[in-house]
Structure formats: structure tokens, C-alpha cells
N, C-alpha and C positions, 0 to 999 in steps of 0.2 A: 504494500500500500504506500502510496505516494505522500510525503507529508510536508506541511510548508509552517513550522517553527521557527520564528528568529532569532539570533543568538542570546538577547535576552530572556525571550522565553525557556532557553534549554539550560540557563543559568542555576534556577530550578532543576534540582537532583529528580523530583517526584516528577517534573513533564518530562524532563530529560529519558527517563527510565518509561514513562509512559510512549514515548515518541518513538524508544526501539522497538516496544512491542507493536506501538501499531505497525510498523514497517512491516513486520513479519506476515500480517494474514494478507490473505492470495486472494479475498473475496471467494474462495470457493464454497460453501456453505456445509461444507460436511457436517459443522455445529450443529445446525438446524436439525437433521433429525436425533440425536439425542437430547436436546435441549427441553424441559419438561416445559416450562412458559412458550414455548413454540406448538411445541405437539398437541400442549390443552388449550391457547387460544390463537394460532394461527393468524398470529403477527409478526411481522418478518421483524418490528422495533422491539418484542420482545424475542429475538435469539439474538446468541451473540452476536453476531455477525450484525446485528439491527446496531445493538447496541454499540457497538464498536465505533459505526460509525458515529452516533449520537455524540461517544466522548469525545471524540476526534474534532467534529466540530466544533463542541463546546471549549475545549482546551486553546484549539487553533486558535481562534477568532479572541482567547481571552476575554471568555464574557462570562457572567455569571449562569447556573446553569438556572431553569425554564421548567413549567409546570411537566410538559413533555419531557423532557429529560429524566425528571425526578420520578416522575411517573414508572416510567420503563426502565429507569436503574433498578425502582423498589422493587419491581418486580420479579429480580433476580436473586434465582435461590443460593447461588454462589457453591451449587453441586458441584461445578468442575468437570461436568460430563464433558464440557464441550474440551477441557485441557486433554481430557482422553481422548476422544475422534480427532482432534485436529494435526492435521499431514505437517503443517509448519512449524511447531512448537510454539507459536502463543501463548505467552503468560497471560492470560486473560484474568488469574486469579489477583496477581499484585495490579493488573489496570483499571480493575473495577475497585479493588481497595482505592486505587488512588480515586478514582470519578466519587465514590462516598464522600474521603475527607475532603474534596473543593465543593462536594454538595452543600457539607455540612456548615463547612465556613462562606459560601456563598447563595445558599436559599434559604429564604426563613418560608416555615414550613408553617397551613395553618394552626389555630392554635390548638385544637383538639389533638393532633397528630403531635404537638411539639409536648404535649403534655402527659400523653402515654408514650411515649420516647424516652423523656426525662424519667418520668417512676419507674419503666425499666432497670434504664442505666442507676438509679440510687437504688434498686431492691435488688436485683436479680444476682449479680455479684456478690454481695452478704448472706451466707447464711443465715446468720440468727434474723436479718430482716425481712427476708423472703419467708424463711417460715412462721414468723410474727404475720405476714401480709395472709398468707393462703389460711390462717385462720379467720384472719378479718374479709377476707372474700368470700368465704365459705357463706359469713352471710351473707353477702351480696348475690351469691348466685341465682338465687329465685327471683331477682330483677334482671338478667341476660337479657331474656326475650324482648325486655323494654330499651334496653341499652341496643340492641340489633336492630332495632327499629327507629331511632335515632342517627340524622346526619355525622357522619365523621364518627361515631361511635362503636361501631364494628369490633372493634379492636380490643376495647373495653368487656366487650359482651363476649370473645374469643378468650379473652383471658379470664372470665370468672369459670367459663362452660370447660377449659382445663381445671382447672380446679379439684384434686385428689377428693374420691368420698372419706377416705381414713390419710393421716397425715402423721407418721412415724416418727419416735421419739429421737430424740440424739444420740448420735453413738459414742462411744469409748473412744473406736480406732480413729476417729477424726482429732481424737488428742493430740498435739505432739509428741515426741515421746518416737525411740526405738522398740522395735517388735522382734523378740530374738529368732533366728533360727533354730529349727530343732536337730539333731544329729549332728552331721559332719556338716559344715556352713559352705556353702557352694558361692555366695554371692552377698552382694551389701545392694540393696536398691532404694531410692526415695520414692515416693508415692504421692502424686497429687493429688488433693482431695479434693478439692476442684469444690464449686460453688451450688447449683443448682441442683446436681446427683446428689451429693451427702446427705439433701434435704427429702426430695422425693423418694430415694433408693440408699439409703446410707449401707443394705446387705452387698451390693455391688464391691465395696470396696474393705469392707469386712474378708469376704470372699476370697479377694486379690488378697490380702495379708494374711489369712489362713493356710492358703493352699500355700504361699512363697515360702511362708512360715515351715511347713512340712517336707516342704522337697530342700530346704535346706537352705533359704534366702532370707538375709535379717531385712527387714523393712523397714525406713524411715520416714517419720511422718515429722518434716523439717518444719522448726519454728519461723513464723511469718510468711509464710507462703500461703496463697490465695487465688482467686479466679483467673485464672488463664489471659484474660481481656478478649477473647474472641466476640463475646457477646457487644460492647461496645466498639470493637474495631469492624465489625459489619454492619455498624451505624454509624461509621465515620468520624466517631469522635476518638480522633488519632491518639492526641495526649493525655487522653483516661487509657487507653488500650497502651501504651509506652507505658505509662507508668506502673501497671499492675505488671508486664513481662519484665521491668526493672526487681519491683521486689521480685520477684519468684527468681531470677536470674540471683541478685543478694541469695538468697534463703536458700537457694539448692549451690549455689559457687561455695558456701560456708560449709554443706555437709562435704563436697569433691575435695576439699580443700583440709580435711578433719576427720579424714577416715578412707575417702574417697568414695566413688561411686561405679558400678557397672552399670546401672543406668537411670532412668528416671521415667518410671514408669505410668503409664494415661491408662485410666479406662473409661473414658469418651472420648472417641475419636473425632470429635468436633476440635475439642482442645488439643489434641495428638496433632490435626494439622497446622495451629496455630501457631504451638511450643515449638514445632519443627521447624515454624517460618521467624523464632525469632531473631536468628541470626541477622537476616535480612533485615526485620524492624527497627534492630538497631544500629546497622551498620553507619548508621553517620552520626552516633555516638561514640566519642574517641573513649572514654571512661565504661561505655560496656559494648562496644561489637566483639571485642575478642573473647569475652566471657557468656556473652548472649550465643554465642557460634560453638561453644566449646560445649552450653546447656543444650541449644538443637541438636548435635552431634548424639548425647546421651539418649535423646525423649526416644522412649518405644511404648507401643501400646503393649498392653499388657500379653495380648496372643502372638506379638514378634518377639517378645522378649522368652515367653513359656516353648515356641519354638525352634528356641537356641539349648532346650533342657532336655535332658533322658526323665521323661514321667513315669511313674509307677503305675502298676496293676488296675487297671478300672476295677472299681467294687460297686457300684450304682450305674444302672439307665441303659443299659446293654438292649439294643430293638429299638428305641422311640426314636419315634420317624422327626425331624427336626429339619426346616425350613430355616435356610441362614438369608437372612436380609444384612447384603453388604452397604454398610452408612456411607451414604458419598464420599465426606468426608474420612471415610477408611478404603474404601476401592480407587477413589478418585483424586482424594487427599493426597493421602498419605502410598499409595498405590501398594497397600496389603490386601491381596484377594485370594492368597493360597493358605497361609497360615490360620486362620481362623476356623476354616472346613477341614482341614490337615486335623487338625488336632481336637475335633468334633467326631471325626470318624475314629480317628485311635482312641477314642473314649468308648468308643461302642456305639456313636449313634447311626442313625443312616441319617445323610444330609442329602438334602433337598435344595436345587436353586429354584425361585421362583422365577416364571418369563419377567421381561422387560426388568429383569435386576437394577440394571443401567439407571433406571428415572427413581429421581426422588420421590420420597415417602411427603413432602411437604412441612418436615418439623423445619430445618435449617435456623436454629438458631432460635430468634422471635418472628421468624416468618410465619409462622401459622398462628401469630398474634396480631402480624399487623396487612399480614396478605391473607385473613380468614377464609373467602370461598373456595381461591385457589388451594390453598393448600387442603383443604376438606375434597376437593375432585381428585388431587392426586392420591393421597391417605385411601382414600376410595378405590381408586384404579390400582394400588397397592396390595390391599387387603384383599381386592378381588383375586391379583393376580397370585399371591400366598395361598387362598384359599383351594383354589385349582389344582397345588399339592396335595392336597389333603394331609396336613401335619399334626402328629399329636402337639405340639409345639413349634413356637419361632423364636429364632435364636437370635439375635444383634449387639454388636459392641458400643452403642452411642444412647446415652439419656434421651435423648431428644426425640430418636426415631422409636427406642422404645413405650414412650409415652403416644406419641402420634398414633401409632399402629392399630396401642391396646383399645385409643378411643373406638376403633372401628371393626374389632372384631372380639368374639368369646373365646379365642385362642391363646391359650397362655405365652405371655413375649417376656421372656428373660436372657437376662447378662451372658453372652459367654463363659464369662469367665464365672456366673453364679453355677453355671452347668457343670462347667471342668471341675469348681472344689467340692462337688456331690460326686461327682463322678469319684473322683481321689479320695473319699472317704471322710466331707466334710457334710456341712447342716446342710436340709432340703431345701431347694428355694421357698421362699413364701409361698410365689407364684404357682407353682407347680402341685396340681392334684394327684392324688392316686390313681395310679393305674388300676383297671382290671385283676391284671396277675399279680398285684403287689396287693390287693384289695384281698384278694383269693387266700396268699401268702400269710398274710396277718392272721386272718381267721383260722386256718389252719394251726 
């Protein structure tokens, strides 16, 4: 693609960096047919390739960007499918970052939209805040229907109807504090505990520390460490998302640095792609790119990290049929698409892919808060296409998608890695009912 920046413009690191990528796509549209905003409303401004242009323009011209723009940026689920189809290699992932933060600092947004934005970014980051809020919502929820009925409100009424029926107490493992290995110590790993998960699924990462726990992994759960910033850096506000990758970079640099680290291990891989990109985030910070490069270097989710391991004996779940739903941001991301099924089947299950794996589930983040229809048609055409397995269960690595999913169907959707520490001889998931022949078994 043809691009016409003037030296002052490329002066700018972020247009500078935005101006290589755009060179690179060829206008061919390969994007378009993975693209979920394409496929379910068949607009050329929402695929990339739409979009691409829209930034291009708005950058070139150095204007602020336009109700259209904003429009069709939001409506980007930031899956990354299209990083995977495209023949040229397009970083399409850091150019839409950048198109966010000149949104941000250049459109004022109305005010309805600018005020479910902000309670995001001040709740959803905090645990004890977040889980303070979805009790205060819980009342709120028998007013949705009227909040959905209301202009600009949408988003409001998407956030109460997530809303957990039961809202799980606090855990221990979210302490700081080391978790010893048992036997012969194979490894040192830290653990993010990440913001949102702890709250909704705090067994998630119980899980991870049980099992690391028994094959022989001390676990660290480092002081001052916190939300990842993904959730704010896909809202463009850059320097809330830099400053939350600073501490965590602080807080995991001090355990590498006091023990050392073999890795740093995610179990959302929303965060996984994040953590991974922070080298990048901070690269024109001279006080942390080499430390922020040294934290991406470590970050592994937690099923790359368990397939670097010799596992023990499955003692549990040997036959159940299991449907793996790979999270964009773990296929697309992160591009882990072998290890997760790899190590689903040496447990004993039979895995299952679902057609169009490829499209998002519509959680991405706050997109099924602040893009509600859509993401309810994708979640849909999701759940349809899972259900066409016929799975006694669905398996996925990411909070987000597991919450999305469960909205839409009676099929139990649990953690990965909740699966593998039952499999290895740890506690049953919540989620997870009795079987027939374990029903059978008992009684007998």
C-alpha cells in the first residue's frame, strides 16, 4: 500500500510504526473471510482491510478521527484472525492499538458511552472492586430490560445480564506468598493472578498451583503484581495500560532477580497475548524495555508451559468427549493451537474441534459489553457450532470466552487446566457433573 507521511508526521514512533504496517497489505482481502465483523455484517469498513484503510486516512491527513471511524474501529474484536490468513504479514494487531490510542486522545465520545468506559477502566482491573460492583449489580439486574430499551444504554443492560447468579468467595492462592513444590522441585514459576478471573473463577488458578504444586513446581504469587492492562489498552487509554505492564514488569523483575524464574505463567490467554507484547509497549522506555523484553521472553500460558513437563498417570475423566474452543487470543494470539489438545488427549479425553474454530466467540475483552448484539450473534453461531459435537463438555483457556459461551448453552465450559488437575488427581471442577458411570460407581 502506497503511503504519503511527511517527515514530520513519521517523527512520531506510533505513525512511524503505523506507516510500515500499512505498506505491507497488498489490498488482497484474504482478511475478509475470517474476519467475524465481516462474515456477520457484511461490511467491507468492518474487515480489516475496510479498516485499514479508514486508519490510513485518518492518520495521513492528521485529523482527528470521525463518528465513522470510531464506529468501525469499535467494532473490532481485535481476534487477530485476520494476523492469521494474511499472505503479507500485517501487524494489524499493534495498528489498531495505535488507531485506539489517537481515538482516544482525539474523539470525545458521547456521554453515555464515555461513562460506561470510565466504570470499566476504574472497576474491572480491581479485584476487590469488581467484586464489590457485581454484588451491587446483582441488584440492578431486574432493571436490564429497561436499560436495553434506553438510547446509548445497551451496554449498561449487557453488563448487568453478565452478571454471575452465585459470586464466589476469595481465595487463599490469590495471596502473595510462595506455594512449595512437593517431591523432587523441577521448577520455580510466578503466576499471574490476573484481575477479572480471580473474581469470577478464583478455582482456575487454584488449579494451576495444585497441579504445578505436585509434578514438582514451587509457584509464586509475587507481591504487587496486578491486571495485565489489556482490558484498558483495547480502549486506548495507553498510559493506564503502560503503567499496570510497569508494575507487573517491577513485581515479576524482583522474583527473576531473587530466586529466578523459569517462567511466568497466564491462565487467560487474553492476558498471555498482552504480557507477551510487553516488550514492544515498552520499548521507548529506556528504564524498562530491556526488563519488559526479558518479562515477555518468560510469559507462557499455562498448557505451553505443562507441555515442556513429563505428566503422571491420569487417575480421573478417561472417555469424556470434550470440545476444545481455541480463545483467539490463544490460537491467534499467542499462536498455541497444538499444546492445549496435546495434552487433553494424554489425559484421556477425546477432543473434539468445533467447525469455524477460526471466529470468535464475541467475549474479547469488554466487547460483549459494549458491542452487545454482535457479540450475542457470534456466542450464538458458536455455541451452535460446539453443539454439532455433541460434547459431554467444553474445554477453553480464557475467562472471557468461558463466560461468553456458558451464557449460551447447558454444557458444562471449564478451565483447561481445571480439567488436567482432576485428571492428575486433584479436586473436581465445580462445573463438572457426574457422569452416568461414575453415578453407577458411587452407588455400587
Amino acid at each position: 500500500m502506497q503511503t504519503n507521511f511527511t517527515a514530520e508526521q513519521l517523527a512520531d514512533p506510533g505513525v512511524a510504526e503505523s506507516e510500515k504496517i500499512l505498506r505491507k497489505c497488498v489490498h488482497c482481502g484474504f482478511c475478509t473471510a475470517t474476519c467475524p465483523t465481516y462474515v456477520t455484517l457484511g461490511n467491507e469498513l468492518d474487515s480489516p482491510r475496510g479498516r485499514i484503510y479508514l486508519i490510513k486516512d485518518m492518520l495521513e491527513n492528521d485529523r482527528p478521527a470521525d463518528k465513522q471511524v470510531v464506529t468501525h474501529i469499535d467494532r473490532c474484536l481485535s481476534c487477530l484472525a485476520c494476523v492469521t490468513t494474511c499472505p503479507s504479514g500485517v501487524d494489524y494487531m499493534h495498528l489498531i492499538d495505535h488507531a485506539r490510542a489517537y481515538i482516544e486522545k482525539t474523539y470525545k465520545r458521547p456521554l453515555p458511552d464515555r461513562i460506561i468506559r470510565g466504570l470499566l477502566a476504574m472497576v474491572l482491573p480491581y479485584p476487590a472492586r469488581f467484586r464489590a460492583s457485581l454484588y451491587a449489580a446483582r441488584l440492578g439486574r431486574p432493571f436490564a430490560p429497561l436499560f436495553r430499551a434506553l438510547p446509548g444504554m445497551k451496554p449498561l443492560a449487557a453488563m448487568l445480564e453478565l452478571v454471575p447468579a452465585a459470586i464466589p468467595g476469595k481465595s487463599g492462592f490469590a495471596e502473595p506468598g510462595a506455594h512449595a513444590a512437593k517431591g523432587n522441585k523441577r521448577g520455580r514459576v510466578a503466576i499471574l493472578t490476573g484481575c477479572a478471573q480471580p473474581v469470577l473463577k478464583p478455582g482456575i488458578n487454584e488449579a494451576t498451583i495444585r497441579l504445578l504444586n505436585r509434578i514438582g513446581v514451587e509457584v509464586v504469587v509475587p507481591e504487587g503484581e496486578g491486571c495485565c492492562g489489556a482490558l484498558v489498552h483495547h480502549m486506548g487509554r495507553e498510559d493506564d495500560a503502560l503503567s499496570a505492564a510497569r508494575r507487573n514488569v517491577d513485581a515479576w523483575t524482583r522474583q527473576i532477580d531473587n530466586g529466578g524464574l523459569d517462567a511466568i505463567i497466564i491462565t487467560a490467554s487474553g492476558c498471555g497475548t498482552t504480557i507477551k507484547d510487553y516488550g514492544h509497549m515498552l520499548r521507548l522506555d529506556p528504564a524498562y524495555a530491556d526488563k519488559a523484553a526479558r518479562v515477555s521472553a518468560l510469559a507462557r500460558d499455562i498448557t505451553e508451559y505443562l507441555a515442556t513437563l513429563d505428566m503422571p498417570e491420569p487417575v480421573n475423566g478417561a472417555g469424556l468427549v470434550v470440545t476444545y474452543h481455541s480463545a483467539c487470543s490463544m490460537q491467534h494470539g499467542q499462536k498455541i493451537t497444538v499444546q492445549p489438545k496435546a495434552l487433553l488427549k494424554a489425559a484421556g479425553f477425546v477432543v473434539k474441534d468445533p467447525p469455524e474454530g477460526h471466529l470468535c466467540c464475541g467475549s474479547a475483552g469488554t466487547y460483549n459489553i459494549m458491542q452487545p448484539e454482535i457479540a450475542r450473534t457470534l456466542r450464538d453461531r458458536k455455541v451452535k457450532n460446539i453443539e454439532r459435537t455433541r460434547p459431554d463438555l467444553i474445554a477453553a483457556g480464557n475467562i472471557g470466552c468461558i463466560t461468553q459461551i456458558a451464557g449460551g448453552t447447558g454444557i458444562p465450559v471449564i478451565h483447561t487446566v481445571e480439567l488436567l488437575d482432576w485428571v492428575y488427581g486433584g479436586d473436581r471442577p465445580a462445573d463438572l457433573p457426574e457422569t452416568e458411570a461414575e453415578a453407577v460407581q458411587a452407588a455400587e
